[in-house]
C-alpha positions in Angstrom: 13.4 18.1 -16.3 10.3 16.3 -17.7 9.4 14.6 -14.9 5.4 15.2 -14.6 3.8 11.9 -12.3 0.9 12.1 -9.0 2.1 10.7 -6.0 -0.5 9.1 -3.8 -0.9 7.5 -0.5 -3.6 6.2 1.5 -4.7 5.8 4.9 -6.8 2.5 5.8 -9.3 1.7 8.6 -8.2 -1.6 9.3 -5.7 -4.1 7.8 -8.2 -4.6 4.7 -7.0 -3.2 1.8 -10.3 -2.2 0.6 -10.6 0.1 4.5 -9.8 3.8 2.5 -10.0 6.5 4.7 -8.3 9.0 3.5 -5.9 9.9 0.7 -3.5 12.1 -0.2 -2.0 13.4 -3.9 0.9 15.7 -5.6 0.9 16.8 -8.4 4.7 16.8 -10.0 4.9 18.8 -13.6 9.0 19.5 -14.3 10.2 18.1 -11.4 8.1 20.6 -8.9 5.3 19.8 -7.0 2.6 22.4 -8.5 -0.6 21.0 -6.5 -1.4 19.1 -3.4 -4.6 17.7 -2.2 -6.5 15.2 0.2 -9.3 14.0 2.0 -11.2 11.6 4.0 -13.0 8.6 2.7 -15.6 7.2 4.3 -14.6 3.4 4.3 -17.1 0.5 2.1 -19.4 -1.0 3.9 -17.9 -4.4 5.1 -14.6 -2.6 5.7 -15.8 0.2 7.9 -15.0 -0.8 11.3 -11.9 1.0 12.7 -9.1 -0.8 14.4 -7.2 1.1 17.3 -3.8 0.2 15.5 -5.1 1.6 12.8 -6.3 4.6 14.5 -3.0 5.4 17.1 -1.1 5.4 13.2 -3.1 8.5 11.6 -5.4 9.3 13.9 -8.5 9.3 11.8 -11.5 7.9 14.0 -15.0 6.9 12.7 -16.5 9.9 13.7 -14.4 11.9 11.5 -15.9 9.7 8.1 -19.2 9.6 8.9 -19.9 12.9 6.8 -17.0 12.1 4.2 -18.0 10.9 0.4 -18.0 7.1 0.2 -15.5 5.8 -2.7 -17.6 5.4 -4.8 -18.6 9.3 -4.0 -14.9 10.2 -4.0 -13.6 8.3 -7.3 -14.3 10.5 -9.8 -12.5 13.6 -7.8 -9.4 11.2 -7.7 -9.5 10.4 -10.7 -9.8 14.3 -12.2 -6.8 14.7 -10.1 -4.7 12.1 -11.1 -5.7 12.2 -15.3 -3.3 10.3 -17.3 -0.1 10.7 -15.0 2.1 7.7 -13.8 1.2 7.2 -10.3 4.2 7.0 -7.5 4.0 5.7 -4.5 5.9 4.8 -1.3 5.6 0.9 -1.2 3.0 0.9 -4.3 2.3 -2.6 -3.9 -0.1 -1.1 -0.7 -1.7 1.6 -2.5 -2.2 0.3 -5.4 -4.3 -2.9 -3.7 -6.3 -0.3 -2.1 -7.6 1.1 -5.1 -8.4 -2.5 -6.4 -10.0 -3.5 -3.6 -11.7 -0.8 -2.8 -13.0 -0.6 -6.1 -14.1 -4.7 -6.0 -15.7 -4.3 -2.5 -18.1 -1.2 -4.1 -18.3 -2.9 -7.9 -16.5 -0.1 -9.3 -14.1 0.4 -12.4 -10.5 0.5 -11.2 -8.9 3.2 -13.3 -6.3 2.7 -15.8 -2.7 3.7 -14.2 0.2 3.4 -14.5 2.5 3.0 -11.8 6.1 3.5 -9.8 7.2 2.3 -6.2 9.5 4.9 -4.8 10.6 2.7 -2.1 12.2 0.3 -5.0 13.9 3.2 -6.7 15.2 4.9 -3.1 17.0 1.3 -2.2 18.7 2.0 -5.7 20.0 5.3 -5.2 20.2 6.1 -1.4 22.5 3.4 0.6 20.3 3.6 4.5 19.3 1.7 7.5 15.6 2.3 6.7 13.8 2.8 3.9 10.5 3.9 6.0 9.1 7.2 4.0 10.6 9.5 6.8 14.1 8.2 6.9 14.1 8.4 3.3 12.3 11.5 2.7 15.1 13.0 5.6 18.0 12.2 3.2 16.5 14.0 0.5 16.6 17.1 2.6 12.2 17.3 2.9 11.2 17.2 6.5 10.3 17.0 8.7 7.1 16.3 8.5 3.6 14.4 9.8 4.0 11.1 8.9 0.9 9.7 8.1 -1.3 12.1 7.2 -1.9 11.7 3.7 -0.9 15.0 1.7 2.9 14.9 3.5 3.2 11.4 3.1 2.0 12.2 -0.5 4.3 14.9 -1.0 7.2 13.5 0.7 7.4 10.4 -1.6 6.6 13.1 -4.6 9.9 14.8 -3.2 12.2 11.3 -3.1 11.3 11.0 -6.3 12.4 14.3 -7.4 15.2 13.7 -6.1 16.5 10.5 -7.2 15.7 11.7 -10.6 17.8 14.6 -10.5 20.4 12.1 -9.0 20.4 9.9 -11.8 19.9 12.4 -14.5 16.8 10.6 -15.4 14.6 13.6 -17.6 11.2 11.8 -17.2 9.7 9.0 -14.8 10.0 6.5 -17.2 14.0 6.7 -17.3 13.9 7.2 -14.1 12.7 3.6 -13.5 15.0 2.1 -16.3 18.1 4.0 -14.6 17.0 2.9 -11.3 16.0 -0.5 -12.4 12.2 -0.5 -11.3 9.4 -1.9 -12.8 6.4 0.2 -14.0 3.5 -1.4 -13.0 -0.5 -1.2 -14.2 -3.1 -0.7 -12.5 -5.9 -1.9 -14.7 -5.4 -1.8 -18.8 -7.6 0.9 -20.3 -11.2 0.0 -21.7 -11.2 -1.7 -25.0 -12.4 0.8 -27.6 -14.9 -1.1 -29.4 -15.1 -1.4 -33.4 
């Protein structure tokens, strides 16, 4: 199986999108998860202030960012561990805006991606009550695990995808969207090379 993608998932301070506080990545090559990795973010400035919701859900507190790279800092490691692959997520739509307005509220690029929701292919292959990451991740057989903390969630959605690719028969993570009936999404179109 051909199926090579990063799965990634964020953490945010507060209900701002642009709030990163930590993230989490896993690297898929052949259908295996062959790397994993995460860290805190310390939030841009305007979208730094911690909410106790936000808080009692990860448990990441302002104290534990002060010392952390700012995105800005932080961007280029993501994007060294990310490279060309397809990005996955669980409910992409949120991580994805992250990125994007993360990236407006500091004035940086947004990289190039593309990108999967692994939520949209799950309620195409698995027939459940819930299609939270945990309940989902729990039919695949990968659990249990702590919800929420970046690398797990990271590696759990990594794991559905898995999966529900080996369920369809889908060789790479492009035919497992078209099998599953999911749209690919972008991230931001690559730079115009200029003549």
């Amino acid at each position: 199986m051909a199926l090579d993608f990063t799965a990634i998932d964020f953490e945010t301070a507060n209900s701002s999108s642009a709030s990163a506080c930590a993230v989490g990545l896993a690297r898929v090559r052949n259908g295996r998860i062959v790397e994993t990795a995460g860290w805190l973010i310390r939030p841009p400035a305007g979208h730094d202030r911690f909410f106790e919701i936000n808080v009692g859900i990860h448990g990441i507190h302002p104290d534990d960012v002060e010392s952390a790279p700012t995105w800005t800092e932080q961007l280029p490691a993501l994007a060294r561990f990310t490279g060309d692959d397809m990005l996955v997520a669980h409910n992409a739509g949120f991580d994805m805006a992250v990125i994007r307005r993360a990236c407006e509220a500091t004035g940086d690029a947004c990289p190039p991606a593309r990108y999967a929701c692994s939520v949209q292919v799950a309620r195409r292959v698995y027939d459940l009550p819930s299609y939270r990451l945990p309940a989902v991740a729990d039919a695949t057989g990968f659990g249990p695990f702590p919800h929420h903390d970046a690398t797990a969630d990271a590696a759990a959605c990594a794991h559905i995808m898995v999966d529900a690719a080996r369920r369809l028969g889908a060789g790479d993570i492009d035919e497992l969207a078209a099998l599953a009936g999911v749209r690919i999404g972008t991230l931001a179109e690559p730079a115009a090379v200029a003549a």
